[in-house]
N, C-alpha and C positions, 0 to 999 in steps of 0.2 A: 545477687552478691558478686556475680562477674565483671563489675564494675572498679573491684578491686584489682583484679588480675590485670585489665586494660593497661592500667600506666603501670606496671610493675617495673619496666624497662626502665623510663624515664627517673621515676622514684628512685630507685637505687642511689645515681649518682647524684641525685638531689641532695641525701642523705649528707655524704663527703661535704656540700659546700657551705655545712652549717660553719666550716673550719675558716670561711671565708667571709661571711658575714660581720660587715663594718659596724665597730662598738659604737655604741651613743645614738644609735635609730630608737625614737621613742613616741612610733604611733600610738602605741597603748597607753599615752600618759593620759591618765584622768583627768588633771590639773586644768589641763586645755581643755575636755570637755564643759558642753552647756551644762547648769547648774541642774536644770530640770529635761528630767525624759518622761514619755509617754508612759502611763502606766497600761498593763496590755489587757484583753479581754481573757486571756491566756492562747490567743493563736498569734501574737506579735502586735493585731492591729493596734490602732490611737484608742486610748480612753480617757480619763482624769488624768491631769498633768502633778509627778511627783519634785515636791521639793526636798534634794538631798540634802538640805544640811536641820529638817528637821525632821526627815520621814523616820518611821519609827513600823518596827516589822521585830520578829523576832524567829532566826533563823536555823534550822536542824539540818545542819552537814554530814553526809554521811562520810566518812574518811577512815580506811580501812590504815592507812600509813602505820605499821608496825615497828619503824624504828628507830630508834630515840632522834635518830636527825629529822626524822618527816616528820615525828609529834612536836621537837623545836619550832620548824617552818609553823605547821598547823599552828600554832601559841603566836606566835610571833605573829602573822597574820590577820589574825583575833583582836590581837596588839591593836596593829595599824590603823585595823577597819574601825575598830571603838575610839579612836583618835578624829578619822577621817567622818564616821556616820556614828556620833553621840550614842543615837538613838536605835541602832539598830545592835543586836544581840546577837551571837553566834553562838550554836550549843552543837558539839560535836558528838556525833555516833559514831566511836570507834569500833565499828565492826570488821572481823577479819574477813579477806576476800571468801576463804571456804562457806562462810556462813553467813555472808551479804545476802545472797539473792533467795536464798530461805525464810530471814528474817524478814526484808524491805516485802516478799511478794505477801506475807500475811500481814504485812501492815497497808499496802495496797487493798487486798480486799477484806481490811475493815475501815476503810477511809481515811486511817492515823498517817497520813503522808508526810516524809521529808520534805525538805526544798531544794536543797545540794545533791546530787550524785557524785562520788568518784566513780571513773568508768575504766575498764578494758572493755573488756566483748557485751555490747549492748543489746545484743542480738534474743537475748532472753527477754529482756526488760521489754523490747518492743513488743516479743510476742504475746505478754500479758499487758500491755496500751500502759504503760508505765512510766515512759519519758515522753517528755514535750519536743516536738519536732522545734530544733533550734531556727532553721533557714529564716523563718520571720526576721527574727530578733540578729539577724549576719546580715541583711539585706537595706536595714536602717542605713541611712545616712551619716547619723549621729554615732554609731559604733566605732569602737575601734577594734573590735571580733568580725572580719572578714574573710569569707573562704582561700581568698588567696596571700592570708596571712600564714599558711600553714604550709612544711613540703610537700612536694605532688606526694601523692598516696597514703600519706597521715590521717587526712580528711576522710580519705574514701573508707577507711576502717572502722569511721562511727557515721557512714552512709549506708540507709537502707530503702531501696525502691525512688531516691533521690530524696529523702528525704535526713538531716543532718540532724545527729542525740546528742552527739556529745562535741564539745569542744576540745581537740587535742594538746595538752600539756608538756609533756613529754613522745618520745619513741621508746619504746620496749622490743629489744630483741632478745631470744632464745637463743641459748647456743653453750658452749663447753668450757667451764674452768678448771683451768690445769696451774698445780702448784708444781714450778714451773723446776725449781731445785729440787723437789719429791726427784720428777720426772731427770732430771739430771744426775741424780743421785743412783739413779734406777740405770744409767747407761743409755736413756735414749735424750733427742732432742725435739724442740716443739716442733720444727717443721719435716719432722717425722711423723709427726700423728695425721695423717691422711685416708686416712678408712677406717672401717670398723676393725677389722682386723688389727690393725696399728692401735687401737684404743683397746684393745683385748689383750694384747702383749703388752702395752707401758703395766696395767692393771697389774697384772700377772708378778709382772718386773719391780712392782710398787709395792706390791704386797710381802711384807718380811718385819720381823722387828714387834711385832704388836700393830704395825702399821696397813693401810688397807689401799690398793689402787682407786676404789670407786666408792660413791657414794649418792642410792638411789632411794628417793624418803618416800615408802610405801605406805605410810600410816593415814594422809590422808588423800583422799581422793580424788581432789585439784590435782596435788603434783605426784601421785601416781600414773593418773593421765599425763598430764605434763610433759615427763621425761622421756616417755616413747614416743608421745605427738611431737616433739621436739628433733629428734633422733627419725621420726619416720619424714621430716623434711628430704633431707638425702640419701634418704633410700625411693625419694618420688614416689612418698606414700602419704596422704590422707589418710589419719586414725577410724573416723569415720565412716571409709570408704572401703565394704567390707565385700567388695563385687569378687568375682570370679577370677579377674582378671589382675587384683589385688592380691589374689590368697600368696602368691609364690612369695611378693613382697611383707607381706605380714609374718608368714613362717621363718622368712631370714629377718624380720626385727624381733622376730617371741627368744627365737632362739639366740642371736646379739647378748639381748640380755640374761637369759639363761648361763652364756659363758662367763658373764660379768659377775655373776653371782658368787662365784667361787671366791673371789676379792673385794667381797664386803663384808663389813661388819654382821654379825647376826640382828644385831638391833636396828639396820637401816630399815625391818619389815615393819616397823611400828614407827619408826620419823616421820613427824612433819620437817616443813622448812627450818624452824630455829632449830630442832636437832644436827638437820643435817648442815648447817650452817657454823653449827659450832663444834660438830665433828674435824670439819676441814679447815676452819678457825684455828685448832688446836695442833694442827699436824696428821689427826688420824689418819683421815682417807686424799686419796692425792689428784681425783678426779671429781667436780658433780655437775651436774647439767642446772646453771641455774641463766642470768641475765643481765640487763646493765642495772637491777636493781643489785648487784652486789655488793660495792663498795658499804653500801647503807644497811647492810645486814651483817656484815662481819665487822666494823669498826670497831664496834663496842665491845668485841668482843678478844679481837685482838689484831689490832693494826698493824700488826709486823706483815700480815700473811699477804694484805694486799701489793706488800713490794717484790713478793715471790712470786704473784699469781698473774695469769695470761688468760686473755680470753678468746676462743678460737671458733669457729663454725665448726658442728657437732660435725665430723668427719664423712665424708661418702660410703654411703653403702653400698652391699653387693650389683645391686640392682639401679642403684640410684647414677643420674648424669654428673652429679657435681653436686661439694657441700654446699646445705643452703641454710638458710637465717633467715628462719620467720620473725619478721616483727609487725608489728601494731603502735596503738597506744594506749595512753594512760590519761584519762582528760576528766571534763567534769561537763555534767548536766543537769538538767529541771527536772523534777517530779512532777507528771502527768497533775498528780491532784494536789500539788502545793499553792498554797494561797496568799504567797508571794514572789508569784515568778519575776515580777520586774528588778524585785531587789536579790533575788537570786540571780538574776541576770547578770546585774549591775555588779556583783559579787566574784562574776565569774571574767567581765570583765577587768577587775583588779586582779584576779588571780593569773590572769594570763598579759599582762604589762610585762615590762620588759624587767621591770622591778624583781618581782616576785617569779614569773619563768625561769630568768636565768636562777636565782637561787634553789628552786626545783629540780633544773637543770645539773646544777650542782651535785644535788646530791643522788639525783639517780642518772645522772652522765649525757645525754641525748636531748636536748629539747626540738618540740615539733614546731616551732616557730621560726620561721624565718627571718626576722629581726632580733632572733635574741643574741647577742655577741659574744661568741666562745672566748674571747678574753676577759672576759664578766665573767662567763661560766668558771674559766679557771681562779681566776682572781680570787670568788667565793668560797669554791672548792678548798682551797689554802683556810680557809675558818673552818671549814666542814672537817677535812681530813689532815689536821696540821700535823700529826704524826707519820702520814703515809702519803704526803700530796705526793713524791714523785712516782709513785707506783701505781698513783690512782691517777695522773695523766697521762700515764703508759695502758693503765685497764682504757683509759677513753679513747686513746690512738687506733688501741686494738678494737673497740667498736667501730668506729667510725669508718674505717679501713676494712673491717670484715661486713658491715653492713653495706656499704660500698661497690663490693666484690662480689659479695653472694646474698644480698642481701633481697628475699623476698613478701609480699604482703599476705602476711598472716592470713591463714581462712576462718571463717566465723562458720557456726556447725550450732545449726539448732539442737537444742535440746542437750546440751556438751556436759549440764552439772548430772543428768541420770546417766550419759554413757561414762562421763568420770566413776560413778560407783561401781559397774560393769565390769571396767575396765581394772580396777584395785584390785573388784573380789578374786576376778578371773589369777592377774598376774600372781597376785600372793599363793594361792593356789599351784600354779603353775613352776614359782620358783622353787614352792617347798615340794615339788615331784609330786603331787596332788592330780596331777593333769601333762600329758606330756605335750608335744607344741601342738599336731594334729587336731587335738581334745580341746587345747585352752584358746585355738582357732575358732575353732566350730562353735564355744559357749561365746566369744565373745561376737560372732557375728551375731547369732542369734539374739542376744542381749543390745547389740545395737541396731539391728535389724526392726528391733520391739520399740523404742524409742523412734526412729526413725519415722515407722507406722504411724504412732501416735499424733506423732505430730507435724503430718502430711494430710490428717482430718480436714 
């Protein structure tokens, strides 16, 4: 996986020049492609030649997209495709990301396979032979899905051993939203929030009224890990990384949150995302560790807050050199045993057109392509967020800029959905004085230490 790390440098300010990128590039148009492509043996090679304008296939998308603006895209797209391929069907699995890789891996081994993936960290899927290595099907001629369609280090997040799963969509970065009048309200300002320390007094400062500084959704076990892998970026701590020479770092992030506790909600111990999404939606809490999938979680719920809201790199920690911004992405791939990869291909090549990217783009803020024209992107945005567009070109500024700045390549961590549950049982424990930090140390290395074992067989 060190292959990621390599261009982190370079990546960074790759990021920035999406802001630069000339509207009206349109490798990805379809239109221009030949009518007919190779149908593959399922490793890319030539087999029967498909004709698209009568091929007939019927196809199972997996698409976790929870918000009413991604299930529009999702329709809309469906739309398209039944316009453009008659004959080919789209039947969506809306599954959520907690309970994706649960689901898909016992429908892998009882043979009932998708054909679509939505991806972040593929790194599970590979290790049970579950996605179709894409490189074949990049390496075509005929494509318009080329590896250096995408920005440096995008790629390398759905690369494993050289070999490429997923196609990237979007960039996804980790980092802090602060409701930014809360925090002004409270006596401090945003470029005050610089450490943990600084994010433990706005809390503090925030908290009054019914109202709450922070907001950390412990309910379930994605973004209970989450929030501290997030948070242990700038303290130059891997979650995972439970070595000896970590423990000092891990005891000033148990205890971080420990201080935070005091200025939440009691019910943040049972939130997932849409709770805690609509807590800070509503005013409640004035801090939560969420991403650039924001805009597309709170609209619906109340668009005011986006023209209050700031997004910042989760601050430096005690220990840590500088804030940092893990990001990744969000893309899409083949199912190892789907039995129509060509037109899942071909599927995946509409979805990453400049057409449909930038609309993506739109609504989770960041696209990984470097032909898609952030004047499209804003342009769309205005349909997506007409109540809040200037607050939600100000959340994309502050991406862009903060990815930019501190912006590094997420790490991939086998086995991450057992050390997520680890990780829940441990902190809930720990927050409710169950365990003091020495104790909720020591169970959670142990607990990842076990996973770890496992699957190093």
């Amino acid at each position: 996986m060190s292959i990621r790390k390599a261009r982190a440098a370079k990546w960074m300010g790759s990021l920035l020049a999406i802001s630069l990128v000339f509207a009206g590039c349109s490798n990805g148009n379809k239109e221009e492609a030949s009518p007919t492509s190779s149908q593959t043996d399922g490793s890319g090679g030539s087999g029967t030649e498909i004709d698209w304008k009568t091929v007939k296939a019927d196809i199972r998308f997996v698409y976790p997209g929870t918000s009413e603006s991604e299930k529009l895209f999702a329709e809309n797209f469906k739309t398209a495709m039944k316009e453009k391929y008659p004959n080919v069907n789209i039947e969506y699995m809306y599954l959520s990301w907690a309970d994706m890789e649960k689901k898909i891996s016992v429908m892998i081994s009882t043979g009932d396979v998708p054909d679509i993936a939505t991806t972040q960290d593929v790194t599970n899927f590979v290790q049970m032979d579950g996605l179709e290595d894409l490189t074949p099907y990049m390496q075509r001629e005929t494509t318009s899905v080329k590896p250096d369609n995408f920005l440096p280090g995008t790629l390398d997040y759905s690369t494993i051993d050289g070999k490429i799963y997923a196609a990237p969509a979007t960039a996804n970065a980790f980092n802090l939203m602060v409701n930014e009048k809360m925090l002004n309200d409270a006596g401090m300002k945003l470029e005050e929030l610089q450490t943990w320390e600084d994010v433990e007094k706005a809390a503090q400062l925030m908290t009054k009224d019914g109202k709450y500084g922070f907001g950390y959704p412990l309910g379930v076990a994605r973004f209970a890990f989450r929030v501290p892998f997030t948070a242990g970026y700038s303290n130059d701590l891997l979650l995972s990384d439970t070595s000896e020479t970590s423990k000092a770092k891990y005891i000033e992030l148990l205890n971080h949150f420990k201080k935070l506790e005091a200025f939440q909600p009691k019910a943040h111990l049972t939130w997932g995302y849409p709770e805690m999404f609509r807590a800070y939606s509503n005013g409640e809490v004035g801090m939560i560790p969420a991403g650039t999938f924001f805009s597309a979680n709170v609209y619906s719920i109340n668009p005011d807050i986006i023209n209050v809201s700031r997004a910042i790199s989760y601050p430096k920690g005690p220990s840590g050199s500088a804030a940092k911004t893990p990001v990744a992405n969000s893309g899409f791939g083949i199912y190892k045993g789907s039995k129509n990869k060509e037109v899942a291909w071909r599927l995946i090549e509409e979805l990453l057109s400049p057409e449909f990217n930038s609309t993506q783009a739109a609504i989770l803020n960041i696209s990984a392509e470097k032909a898609t024209s952030l004047d499209e992107v804003i342009k769309k945005a205005e349909d997506v967020y007409p109540k809040a567009i200037d607050g939600h070109k100000r959340v994309i500024e502050d991406f862009l800029a903060m990815v930019d700045k501190s912006g590094v390549p997420m790490n991939t961590i086998v086995g991450q959905p057992e050390m997520e549950t680890v990780v829940q049982d441990i902190m809930v424990k720990f927050l409710t004085n169950k365990l003091d930090a020495e104790e909720a140390y020591g169970e959670i290395k142990k607990g990842i230490d076990s996973v770890t074992a496992k699957y190093a067989k």
